[in-house]
C-alpha positions in Angstrom: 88.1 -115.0 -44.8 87.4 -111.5 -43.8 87.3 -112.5 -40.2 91.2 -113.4 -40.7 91.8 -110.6 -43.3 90.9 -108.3 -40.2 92.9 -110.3 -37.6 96.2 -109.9 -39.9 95.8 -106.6 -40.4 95.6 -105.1 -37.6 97.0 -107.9 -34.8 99.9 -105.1 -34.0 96.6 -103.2 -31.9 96.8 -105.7 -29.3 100.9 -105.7 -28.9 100.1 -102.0 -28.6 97.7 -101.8 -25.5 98.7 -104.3 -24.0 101.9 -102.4 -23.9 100.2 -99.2 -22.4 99.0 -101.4 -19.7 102.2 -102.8 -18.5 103.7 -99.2 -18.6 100.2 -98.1 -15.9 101.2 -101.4 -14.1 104.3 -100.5 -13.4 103.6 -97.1 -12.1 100.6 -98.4 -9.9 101.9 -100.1 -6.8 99.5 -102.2 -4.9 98.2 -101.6 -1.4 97.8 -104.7 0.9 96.9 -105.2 4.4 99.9 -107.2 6.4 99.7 -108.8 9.8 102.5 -108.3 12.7 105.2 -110.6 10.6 104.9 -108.9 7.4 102.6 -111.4 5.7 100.0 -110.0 3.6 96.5 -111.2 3.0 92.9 -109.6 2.9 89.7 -112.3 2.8 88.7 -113.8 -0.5 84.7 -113.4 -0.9 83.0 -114.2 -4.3 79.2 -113.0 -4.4 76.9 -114.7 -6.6 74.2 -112.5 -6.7 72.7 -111.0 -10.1 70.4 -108.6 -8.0 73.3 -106.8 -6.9 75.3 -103.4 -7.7 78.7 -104.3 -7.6 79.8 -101.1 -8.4 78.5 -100.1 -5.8 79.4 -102.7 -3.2 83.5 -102.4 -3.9 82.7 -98.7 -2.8 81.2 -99.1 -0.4 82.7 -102.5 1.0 86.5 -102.2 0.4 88.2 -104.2 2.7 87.5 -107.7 1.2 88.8 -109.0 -2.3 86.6 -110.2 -4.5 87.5 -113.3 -6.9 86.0 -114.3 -9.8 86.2 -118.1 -9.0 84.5 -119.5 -5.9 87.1 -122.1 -5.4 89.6 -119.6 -4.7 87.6 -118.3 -2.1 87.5 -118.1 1.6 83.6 -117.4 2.0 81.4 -117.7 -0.5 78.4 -116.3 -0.7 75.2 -117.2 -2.7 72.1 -114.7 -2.8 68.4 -115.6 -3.8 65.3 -113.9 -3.4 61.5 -114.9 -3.4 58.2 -112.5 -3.3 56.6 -112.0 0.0 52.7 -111.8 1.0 53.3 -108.2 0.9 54.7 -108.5 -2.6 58.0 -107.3 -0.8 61.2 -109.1 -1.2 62.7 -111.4 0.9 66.7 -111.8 0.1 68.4 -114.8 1.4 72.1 -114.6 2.0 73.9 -117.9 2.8 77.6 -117.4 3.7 79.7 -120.6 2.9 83.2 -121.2 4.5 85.8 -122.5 2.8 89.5 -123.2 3.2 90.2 -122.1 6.8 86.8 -121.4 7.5 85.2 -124.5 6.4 82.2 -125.8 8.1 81.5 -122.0 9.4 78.2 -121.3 7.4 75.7 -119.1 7.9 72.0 -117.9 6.5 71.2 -114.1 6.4 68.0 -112.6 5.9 67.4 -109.5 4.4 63.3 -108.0 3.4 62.7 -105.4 1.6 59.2 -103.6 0.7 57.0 -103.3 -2.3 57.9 -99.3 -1.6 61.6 -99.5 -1.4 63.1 -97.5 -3.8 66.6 -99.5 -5.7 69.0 -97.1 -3.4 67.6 -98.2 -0.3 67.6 -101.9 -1.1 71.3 -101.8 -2.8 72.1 -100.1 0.9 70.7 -103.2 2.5 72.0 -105.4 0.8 75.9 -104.1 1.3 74.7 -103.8 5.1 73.4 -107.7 4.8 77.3 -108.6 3.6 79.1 -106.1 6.0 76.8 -108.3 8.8 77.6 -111.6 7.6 81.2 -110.9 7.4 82.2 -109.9 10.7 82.0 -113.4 12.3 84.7 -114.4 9.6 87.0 -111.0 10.1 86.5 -111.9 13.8 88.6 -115.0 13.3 91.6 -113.0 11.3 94.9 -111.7 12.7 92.8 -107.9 10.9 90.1 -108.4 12.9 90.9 -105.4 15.6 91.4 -103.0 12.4 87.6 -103.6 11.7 84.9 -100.7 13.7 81.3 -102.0 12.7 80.6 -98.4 12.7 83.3 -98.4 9.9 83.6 -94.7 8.1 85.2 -94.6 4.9 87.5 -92.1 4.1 86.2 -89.6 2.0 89.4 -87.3 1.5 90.5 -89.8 -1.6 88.8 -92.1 -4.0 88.4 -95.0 -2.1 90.2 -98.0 -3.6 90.1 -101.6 -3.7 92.3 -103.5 -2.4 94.9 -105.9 -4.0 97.2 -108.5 -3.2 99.8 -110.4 -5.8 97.8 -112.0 -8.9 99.1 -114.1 -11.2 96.8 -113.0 -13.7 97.9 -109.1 -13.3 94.4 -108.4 -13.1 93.5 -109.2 -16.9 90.2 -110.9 -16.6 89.5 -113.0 -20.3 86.3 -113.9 -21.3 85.0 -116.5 -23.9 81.8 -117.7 -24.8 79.3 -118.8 -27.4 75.4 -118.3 -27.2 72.5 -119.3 -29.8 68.6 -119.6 -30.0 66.6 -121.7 -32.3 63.2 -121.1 -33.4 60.9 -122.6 -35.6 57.6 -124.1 -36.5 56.7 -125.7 -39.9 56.3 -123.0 -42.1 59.2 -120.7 -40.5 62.4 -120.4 -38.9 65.4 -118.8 -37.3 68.9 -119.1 -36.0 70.7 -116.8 -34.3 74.7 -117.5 -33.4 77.2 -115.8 -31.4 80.5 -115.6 -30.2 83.1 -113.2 -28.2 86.8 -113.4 -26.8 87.2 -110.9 -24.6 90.1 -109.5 -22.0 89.8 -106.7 -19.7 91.6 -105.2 -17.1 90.7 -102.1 -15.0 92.5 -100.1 -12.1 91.9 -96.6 -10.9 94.1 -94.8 -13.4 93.0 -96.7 -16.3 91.5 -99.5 -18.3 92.0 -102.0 -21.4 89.6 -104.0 -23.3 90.5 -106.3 -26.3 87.5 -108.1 -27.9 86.5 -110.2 -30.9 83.2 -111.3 -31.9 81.1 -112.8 -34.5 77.1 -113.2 -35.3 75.4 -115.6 -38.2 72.1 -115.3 -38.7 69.3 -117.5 -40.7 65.8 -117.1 -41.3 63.2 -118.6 -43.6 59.3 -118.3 -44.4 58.0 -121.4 -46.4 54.9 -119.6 -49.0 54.3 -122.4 -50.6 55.4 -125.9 -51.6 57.5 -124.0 -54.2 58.2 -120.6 -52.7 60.8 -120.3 -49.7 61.3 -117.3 -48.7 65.4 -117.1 -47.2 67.9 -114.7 -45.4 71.2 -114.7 -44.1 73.1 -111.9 -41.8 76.9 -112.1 -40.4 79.1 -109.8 -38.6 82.5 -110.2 -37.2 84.8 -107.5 -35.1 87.6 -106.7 -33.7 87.7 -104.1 -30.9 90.1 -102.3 -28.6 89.5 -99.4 -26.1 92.3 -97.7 -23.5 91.2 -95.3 -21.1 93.9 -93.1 -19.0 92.5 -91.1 -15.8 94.0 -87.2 -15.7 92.3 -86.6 -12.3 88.5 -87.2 -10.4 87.1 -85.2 -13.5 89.1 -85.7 -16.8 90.0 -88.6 -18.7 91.0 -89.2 -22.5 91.3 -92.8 -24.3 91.1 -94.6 -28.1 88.8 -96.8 -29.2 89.8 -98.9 -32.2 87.0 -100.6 -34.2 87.1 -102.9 -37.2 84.5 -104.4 -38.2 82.2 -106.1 -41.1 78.3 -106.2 -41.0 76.3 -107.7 -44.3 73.2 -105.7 -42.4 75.0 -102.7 -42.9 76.6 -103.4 -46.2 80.0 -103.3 -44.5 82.7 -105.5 -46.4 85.7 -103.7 -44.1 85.4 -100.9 -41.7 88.3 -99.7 -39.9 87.3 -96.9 -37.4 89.8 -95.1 -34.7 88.2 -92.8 -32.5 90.2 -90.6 -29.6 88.3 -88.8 -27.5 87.8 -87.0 -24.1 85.9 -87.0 -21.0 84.7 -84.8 -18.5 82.5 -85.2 -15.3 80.6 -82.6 -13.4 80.6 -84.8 -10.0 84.2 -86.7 -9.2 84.2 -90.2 -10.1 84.6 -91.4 -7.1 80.6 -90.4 -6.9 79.7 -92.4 -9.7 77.6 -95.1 -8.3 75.6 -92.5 -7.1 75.7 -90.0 -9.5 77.4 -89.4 -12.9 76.9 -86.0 -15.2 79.7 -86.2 -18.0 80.3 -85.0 -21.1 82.3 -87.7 -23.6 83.5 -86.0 -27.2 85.6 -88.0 -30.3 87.1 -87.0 -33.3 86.8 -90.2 -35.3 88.7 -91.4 -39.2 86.0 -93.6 -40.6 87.9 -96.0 -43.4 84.8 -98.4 -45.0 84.8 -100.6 -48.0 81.3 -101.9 -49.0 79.7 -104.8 -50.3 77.8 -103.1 -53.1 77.4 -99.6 -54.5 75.7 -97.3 -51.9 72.7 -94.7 -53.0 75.9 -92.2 -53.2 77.4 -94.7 -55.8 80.3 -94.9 -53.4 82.2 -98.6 -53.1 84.7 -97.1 -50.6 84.8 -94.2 -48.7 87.2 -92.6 -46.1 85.9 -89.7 -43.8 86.4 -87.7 -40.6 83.6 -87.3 -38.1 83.2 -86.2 -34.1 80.8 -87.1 -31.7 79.6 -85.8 -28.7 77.9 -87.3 -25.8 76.1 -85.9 -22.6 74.9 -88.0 -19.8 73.4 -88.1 -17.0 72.6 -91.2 -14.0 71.3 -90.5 -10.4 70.0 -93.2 -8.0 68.5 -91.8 -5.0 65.9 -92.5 -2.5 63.0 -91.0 -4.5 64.3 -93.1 -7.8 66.3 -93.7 -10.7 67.4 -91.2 -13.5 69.4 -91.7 -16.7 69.1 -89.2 -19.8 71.8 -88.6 -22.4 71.5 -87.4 -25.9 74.1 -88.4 -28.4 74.9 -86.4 -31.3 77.3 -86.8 -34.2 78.3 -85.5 -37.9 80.6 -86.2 -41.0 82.8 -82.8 -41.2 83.0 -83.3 -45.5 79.0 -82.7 -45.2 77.6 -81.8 -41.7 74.1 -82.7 -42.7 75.5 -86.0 -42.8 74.6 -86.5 -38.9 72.9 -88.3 -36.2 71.0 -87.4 -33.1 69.5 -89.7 -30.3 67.9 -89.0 -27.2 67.4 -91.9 -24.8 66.1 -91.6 -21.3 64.6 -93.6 -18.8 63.2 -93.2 -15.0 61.7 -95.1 -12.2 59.7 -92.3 -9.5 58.5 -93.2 -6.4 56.0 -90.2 -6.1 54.9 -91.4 -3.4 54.4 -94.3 -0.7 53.8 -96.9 -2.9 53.1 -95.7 -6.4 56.3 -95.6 -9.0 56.3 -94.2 -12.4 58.3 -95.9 -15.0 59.1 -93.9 -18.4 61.7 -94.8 -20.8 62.6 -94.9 -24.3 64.7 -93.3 -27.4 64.2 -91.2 -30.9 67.0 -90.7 -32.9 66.8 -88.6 -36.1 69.0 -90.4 -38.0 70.6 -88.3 -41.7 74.2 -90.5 -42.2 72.8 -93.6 -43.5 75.7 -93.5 -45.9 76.2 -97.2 -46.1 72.6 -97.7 -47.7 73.1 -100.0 -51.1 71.5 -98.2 -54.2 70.2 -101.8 -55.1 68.1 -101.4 -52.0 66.8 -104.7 -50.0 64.9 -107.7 -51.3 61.5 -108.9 -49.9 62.9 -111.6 -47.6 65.9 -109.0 -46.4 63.0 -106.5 -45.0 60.1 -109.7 -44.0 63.2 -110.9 -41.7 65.1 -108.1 -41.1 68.3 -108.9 -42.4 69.1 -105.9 -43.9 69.0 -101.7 -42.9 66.4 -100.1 -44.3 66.1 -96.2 -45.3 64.6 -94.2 -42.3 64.4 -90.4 -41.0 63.6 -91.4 -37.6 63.7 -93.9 -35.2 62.4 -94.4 -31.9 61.3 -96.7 -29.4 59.0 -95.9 -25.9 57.7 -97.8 -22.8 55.5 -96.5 -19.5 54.2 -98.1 -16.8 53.1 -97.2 -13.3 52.6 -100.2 -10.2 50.8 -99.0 -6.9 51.0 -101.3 -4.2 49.1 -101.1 -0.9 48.2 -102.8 2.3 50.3 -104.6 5.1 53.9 -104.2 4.9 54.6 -106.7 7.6 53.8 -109.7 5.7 57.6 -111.4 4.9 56.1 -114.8 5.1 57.5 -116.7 2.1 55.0 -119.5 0.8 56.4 -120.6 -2.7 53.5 -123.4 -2.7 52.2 -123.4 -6.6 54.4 -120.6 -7.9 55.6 -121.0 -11.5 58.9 -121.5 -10.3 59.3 -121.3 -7.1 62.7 -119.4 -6.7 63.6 -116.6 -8.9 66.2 -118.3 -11.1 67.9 -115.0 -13.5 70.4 -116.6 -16.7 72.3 -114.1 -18.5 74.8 -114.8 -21.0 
């Protein structure tokens, strides 16, 4: 019911974007490589690879287009990787041709050592794909505007290419995920679902989503004492971002939302905000320092009376964020610290530092440190009935806190040979390293 109560309400946000992004359609023309008649083409690759940075590769590897399906491909390309003696990594790339290229496979090799930091393997691996893609280019009508000692241009963001879609570019999304778990004396189940539909270019972005969460737990005391919970949350979301130039952008982002861990019966929330980045965007896989700030109108209706004896409230707020990401050679760096505030009573606020870093002090050794603490004051939503005993035993319920945090550390040395990259899988758990993510 309040699923549909949100979808009716405020179904005119999706007319509304979607809107904005014909408009920056219109005004972005497409850029396509085109052979001595005037046809246009550029090779379809898809990548399955879930070690990769793929950010990172259409940087750094833009003259290919990448599809989302494999069938629509002309090479497809599968990556897996096993441990080596040297507890390395040995990265198998097996190019598959398809359509005009079918029969024309081929098995790439690519080993990396326990020392290598994740710039240096992320390098390899785009060199790996540059490698196994030339015998393919070689066979194209393109194939004399291709230099193996390609240099990308560096005077302008570099761009993807793109070539005539049906789709437009919108990529949708749909999905359902759940985990059971239980023994005889307890129990939970955990559901979700999302709809999504995105589409990015250079100048800007859309994303339209809906989702919704159930969840169910139960401890069994005794014969005659069962011990039951129950959490749900549905939303609607929306988000348009416009690019100004390599440093500025501005956007909305459109919330609505229920949560029965919150106490949230309706919560409408429409936030506009601006961004700035120290480096250009165009250095982002690299390196991003930006500063993100939103004013923000807060509309929320709750389930019971809060600990302020409010059943509705309506407020303005801001928030700002800094952040920082760096991936070099010596390591991996992110750090931002979030901060926001109620303007009717500024003490109403919220502050969270999160960080986390992988250093390679030396050859070898890494340090791994990350974590958050928030300080959190604007726990507004808090019913003055409190929670009951099975709403705090299973979690189904936010509970009153100053603080929050959360920490992990760890450091790995490895030594010895490094020219071990013999792979023996013989009594491994599982052999290959099989990664699901949903």
């Amino acid at each position: 019911m309040c699923v549909n109560r949100i979808a009716l309400k405020w179904i005119l946000i999706i007319p509304f974007l979607i809107s904005l992004s014909a408009y920056g359609q219109n005004s972005s023309p497409s850029k396509q490589l085109a052979d001595s008649a005037g046809n246009s083409f550029v090779l379809k690759v898809f990548l399955d690879c879930s070690y990769c940075d793929m950010d990172y590769l259409r940087t750094e590897l833009t003259y290919i287009d990448y599809v989302r399906d494999r069938m629509e491909a002309q090479v497809d390309i599968v990556v897996s990787s096993l441990q080596t003696g040297s507890r390395g990594t040995e990265y198998t790339f097996v190019f598959k041709g398809q359509k005009e290229f079918k029969g024309e496979n081929d098995t790439l090799r690519y080993d990396v050592t326990s020392f290598a930091t994740d710039d240096l393997t992320r390098q390899g691996i785009v060199q790996t794909v540059k490698l196994g893609l030339i015998s393919y280019i070689a066979k194209t009508s393109y194939a004399c505007k291709i230099n193996i000692s390609y240099q990308a241009d560096t005077s302008k963001l570099s761009q993807p290419l793109q070539v005539k879609d049906k789709w437009r570019g919108w990529v949708y999304t749909c999905g359902a995920f759940g985990n059971f778990n239980g023994q005889q004396l307890t129990g939970t189940t955990n559901i979700n679902g999302v709809l999504q539909a995105t589409k990015v270019t250079a100048d800007w972005k859309v994303s339209l989503g809906v989702n919704i969460g159930y969840n169910y737990g139960y401890y069994i005391i005794s014969p005659d004492s069962t011990i039951k919970s129950v959490s749900r949350s549905s939303g609607i979301t929306g988000l348009y971002v416009k690019s100004i130039d390599d440093h500025f952008s501005w956007g909305i982002n459109v919330n609505v939302n229920n949560s029965t861990f919150n106490n949230i019966n309706l919560q409408e929330r429409i936030e506009p905000g601006v961004e700035y980045s120290i480096f250009p965007y165009s250095q982002a896989t690299h390196k991003l320092l930006r500063l993100l700030y939103y004013l923000y109108v807060e509309n929320s209706q709750y389930e019971d009376t809060t600990i302020y004896g409010k059943v509705h409230t309506l407020y303005l707020g801001e928030e700002l964020l800094a952040s920082i990401n760096y991936k070099e050679p010596w390591g991996s760096l992110f750090m931002s610290l979030d901060g926001s505030n109620y303007f009717y009573d500024f003490s109403k606020n919220n502050l969270t530092f999160s960080t986390g870093f992988s250093l390679n002090l030396f050859e070898g050794f890494t340090l791994a440190v990350g974590g958050y603490a928030s300080l959190v004051n604007n726990e507004i939503f808090l019913p003055a009935a409190g929670a009951t005993e099975a709403e705090i035993l299973l979690s189904t319920k936010a509970l009153p806190t100053p603080y929050q945090y959360y920490v992990f550390a760890g450091i790995k040395y490895s030594f010895g040979s490094i020219y071990n990259n013999i792979v023996n899988p013989r009594f491994s758990p599982n052999g290959y390293n099989l990664n699901f993510s949903f």
